[in-house]
C-alpha positions, 0 to 999 in steps of 0.5 A, spaced: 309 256 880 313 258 867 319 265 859 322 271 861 316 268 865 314 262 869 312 255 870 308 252 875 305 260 875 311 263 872 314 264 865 321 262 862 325 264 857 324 261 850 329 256 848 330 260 843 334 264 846 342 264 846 347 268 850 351 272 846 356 272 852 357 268 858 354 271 863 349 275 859 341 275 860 339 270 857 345 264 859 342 266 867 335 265 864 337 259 862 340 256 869 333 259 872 330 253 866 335 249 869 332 250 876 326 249 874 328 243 872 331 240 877 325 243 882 319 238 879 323 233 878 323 233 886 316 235 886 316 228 881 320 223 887 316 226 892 309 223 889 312 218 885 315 215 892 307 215 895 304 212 888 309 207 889 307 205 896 300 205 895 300 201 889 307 196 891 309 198 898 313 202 901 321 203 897 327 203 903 329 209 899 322 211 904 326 210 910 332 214 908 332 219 913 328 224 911 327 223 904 320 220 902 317 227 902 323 232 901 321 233 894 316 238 896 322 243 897 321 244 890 315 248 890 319 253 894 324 253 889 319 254 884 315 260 888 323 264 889 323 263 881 317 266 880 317 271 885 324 274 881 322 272 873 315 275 874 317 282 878 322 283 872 316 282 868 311 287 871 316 292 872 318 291 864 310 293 863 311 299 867 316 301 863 313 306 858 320 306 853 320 298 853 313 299 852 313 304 846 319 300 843 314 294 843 309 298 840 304 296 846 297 298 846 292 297 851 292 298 858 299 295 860 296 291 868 291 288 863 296 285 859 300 284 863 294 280 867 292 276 861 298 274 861 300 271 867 292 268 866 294 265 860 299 262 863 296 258 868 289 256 866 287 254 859 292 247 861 290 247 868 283 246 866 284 242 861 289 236 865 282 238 871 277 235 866 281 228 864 283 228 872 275 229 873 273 223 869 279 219 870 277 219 878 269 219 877 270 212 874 273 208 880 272 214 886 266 217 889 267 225 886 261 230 885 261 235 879 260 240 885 268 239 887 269 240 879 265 247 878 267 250 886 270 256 885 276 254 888 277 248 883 275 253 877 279 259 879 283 257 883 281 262 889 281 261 897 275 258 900 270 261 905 272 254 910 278 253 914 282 249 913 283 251 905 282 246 901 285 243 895 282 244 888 280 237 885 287 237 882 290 236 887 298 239 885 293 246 884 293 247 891 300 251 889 297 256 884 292 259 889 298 262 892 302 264 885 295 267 883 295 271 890 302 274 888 299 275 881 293 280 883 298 282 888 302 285 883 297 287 877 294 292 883 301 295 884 301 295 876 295 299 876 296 304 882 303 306 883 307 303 877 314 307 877 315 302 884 310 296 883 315 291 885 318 295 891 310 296 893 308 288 891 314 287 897 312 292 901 305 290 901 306 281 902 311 283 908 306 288 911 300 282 910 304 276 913 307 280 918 299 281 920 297 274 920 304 274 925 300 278 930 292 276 929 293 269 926 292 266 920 287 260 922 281 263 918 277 263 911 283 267 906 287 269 911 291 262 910 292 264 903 293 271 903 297 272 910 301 265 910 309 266 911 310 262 904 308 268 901 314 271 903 318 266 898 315 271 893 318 277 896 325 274 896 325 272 889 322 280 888 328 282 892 333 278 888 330 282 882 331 288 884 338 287 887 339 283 880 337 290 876 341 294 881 348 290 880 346 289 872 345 297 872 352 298 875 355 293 873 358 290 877 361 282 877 359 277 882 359 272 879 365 268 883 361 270 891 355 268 887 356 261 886 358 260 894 351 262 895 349 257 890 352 252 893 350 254 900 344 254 898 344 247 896 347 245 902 342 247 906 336 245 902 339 238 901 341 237 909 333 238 911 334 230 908 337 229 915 335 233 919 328 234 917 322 238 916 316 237 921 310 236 917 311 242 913 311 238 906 304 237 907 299 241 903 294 239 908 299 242 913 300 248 910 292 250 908 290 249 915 296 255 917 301 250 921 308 250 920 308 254 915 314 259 918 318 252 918 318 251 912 320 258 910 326 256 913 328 250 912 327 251 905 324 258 902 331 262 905 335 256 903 331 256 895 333 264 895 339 263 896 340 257 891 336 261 885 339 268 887 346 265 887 344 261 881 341 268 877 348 272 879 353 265 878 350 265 871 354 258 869 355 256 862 349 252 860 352 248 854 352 241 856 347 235 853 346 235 861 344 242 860 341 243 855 336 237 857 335 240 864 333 246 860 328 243 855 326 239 862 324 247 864 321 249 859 316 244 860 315 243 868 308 246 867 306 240 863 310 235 868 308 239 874 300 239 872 300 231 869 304 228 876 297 226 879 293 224 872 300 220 870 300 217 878 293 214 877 294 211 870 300 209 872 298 205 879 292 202 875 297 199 871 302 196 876 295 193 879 293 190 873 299 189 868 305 189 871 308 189 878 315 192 879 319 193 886 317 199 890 323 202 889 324 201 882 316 203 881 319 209 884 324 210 879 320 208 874 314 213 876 319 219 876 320 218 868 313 216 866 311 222 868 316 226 866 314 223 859 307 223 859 308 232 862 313 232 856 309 229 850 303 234 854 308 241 853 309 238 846 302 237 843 298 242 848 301 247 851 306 249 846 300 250 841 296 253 846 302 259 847 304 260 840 295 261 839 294 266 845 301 270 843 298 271 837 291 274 840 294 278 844 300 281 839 304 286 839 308 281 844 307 286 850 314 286 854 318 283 849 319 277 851 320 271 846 314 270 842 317 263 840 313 257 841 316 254 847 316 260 853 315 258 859 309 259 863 307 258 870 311 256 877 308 251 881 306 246 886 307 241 890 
């Protein structure tokens, strides 16, 4: 879970766009990057907390209230986000002026798809292969796990409860990848109301799984509560282009909403969440609806404040959280295979404080994802936007887009 796009399974916006104007569409593009930072940061605590306990014992920072696994509501803010960016994006692609402008050719649900697939796979297959070898080394793993259709095309399995790709962190995009067939269905069938179809549809499916259970093979994945996170970051698309449409100004209620949102999100450190953090816990169909609540609606309401707010990104903070956004694919997807080079370090080479391993994962990760955006997934983008030229939604072709959404 990007770009006008998103990572994680979403895209971001380019860091070459500027806003002309406070306010304007690329500054609350901007804040969502921002976001994006601020939400696999959390998902980098949260794994760095359970590296460190593994490898040097368990932090105090692991015994403060709730706080060991709360980084998992990344993932949630992440499926907001690009349940928002990526509708905007399909509804752009049903847009036969804005397509025409572009000089788009071909077959606007293909483009689209292979897009949202370009994001997601080439680095998610790549960082799978180091993992793989990374792990055949020192634990028992099949070349099976590696070409399960599960692992190689991120599609639920035919078992129960779901398991896992190889790449642990993955499990997210099976997920993200649902939405997108989802919306690339409703691209084709009915393209004039694909976000409200795409909606409709997700609503329509969890509201079943609410009625027969969703304790089965696919049902997990494709009736699960979770997937509602999407369709309030749809919700918040289609009020965002209703009030852009009118325009009317909301931005001093929106950042309340922001704030609120925060609020609550950041009050679940104290009073807890259940098992809902576990992937383990959301894959067998459990405590899903309580993670909706305790931290989808909450997310919803973070980013859409956020989105509405659109505050000044001007700051060196800033502009590093939004350089940090811009590379959250990479940071999300080289969590696991940093941790593992990172423990074997503290095992055999150097042996810090838990807490201090904790800190000190979070920013080796973090670099490692960085120096991965720069060198790989950068070059990957700026290749495969020259593949498939014209730029089909016009969205920045500038290397640097952002790309898929996210896990936890």
């Amino acid at each position: 879970m990007q770009t006008t796009s998103t990572r994680l399974g979403v895209e971001a916006a380019s860091p070459s766009i500027t806003p002309s104007k406070p306010g304007g569409d690329g500054q609350r593009l901007l804040a969502v990057q921002a976001l994006r930072a601020v939400a696999v940061i959390l998902v980098l605590f949260a794994h760095c907390i359970d590296g460190a306990e593994d490898a040097l014992g368990t932090p105090r920072q692991a015994h403060f209230f709730f706080w060991e696994n709360f980084g998992s509501a990344g993932l949630d803010i992440f499926f907001v986000i690009s349940g928002f960016i990526v509708s905007l994006v399909a509804a752009r692609a049903a847009n036969p002026r804005a397509n025409a402008a572009q000089g788009q050719r071909g077959s606007k649900t293909g483009l689209f798809l292979i897009r949202r697939i370009t994001r997601i796979f080439p680095l998610y297959w790549l960082l799978t292969g180091i993992f793989f070898f990374e792990r055949i080394q020192h634990n028992p793993v099949t070349w099976r796990a590696l070409f399960s259709l599960q692992t190689l095309l991120l599609l639920p399995s035919m078992g129960f409860p779901q398991k896992a790709p190889l790449l642990s962190i993955g499990w997210s995009l099976l997920f993200e990848l649902y939405f997108y067939l989802v919306l690339s269905t409703f691209l084709f069938l009915t393209p004039r109301a694909v976000v409200r179809n795409t909606t409709l549809f997700l609503g329509a499916m969890v509201v079943l799984g609410a009625l027969i259970g969703i304790r089965h093979p696919l049902l997990v994945v494709w009736m699960n509560p979770m997937v509602l996170e999407f369709v309030l970051g749809c919700l918040i698309g289609l009020l965002y282009v209703r009030l852009r449409n009118s325009g009317a100004r909301v931005s001093s209620i929106a950042k309340w909403f922001a704030l609120f949102g925060a609020v609550l999100l950041a009050a679940t450190v104290f009073t807890g969440y259940g098992s809902a953090s576990e992937s383990s816990t959301i894959l067998a169909g459990d405590d899903c609806w309580l993670r909706l609540g305790v931290w989808g609606f909450p997310s919803a309401l973070l980013v859409g404040g956020v989105i509405f707010w659109a505050p000044a990104m001007r700051s060196l903070l800033a502009r590093l959280l939004v350089f940090l956004g811009d590379a959250s694919y990479s940071i999300y997807l080289c969590g696991i295979p940093a941790q593992v080079i990172i423990n074997y370090c503290w095992r055999r080479i150097w042996k810090p404080g838990p807490d201090v391993g904790v800190f000190f994962g979070v920013v080796v990760c973090a670099a490692v994802g960085v120096a991965c955006y720069m060198l790989i997934e950068r070059p990957l983008m700026r290749f495969f936007h020259n593949w498939y030229k014209p730029n089909p939604f016009g969205e920045s072709a500038q290397a640097g887009g952002r790309g898929s959404s996210v896990g936890s």
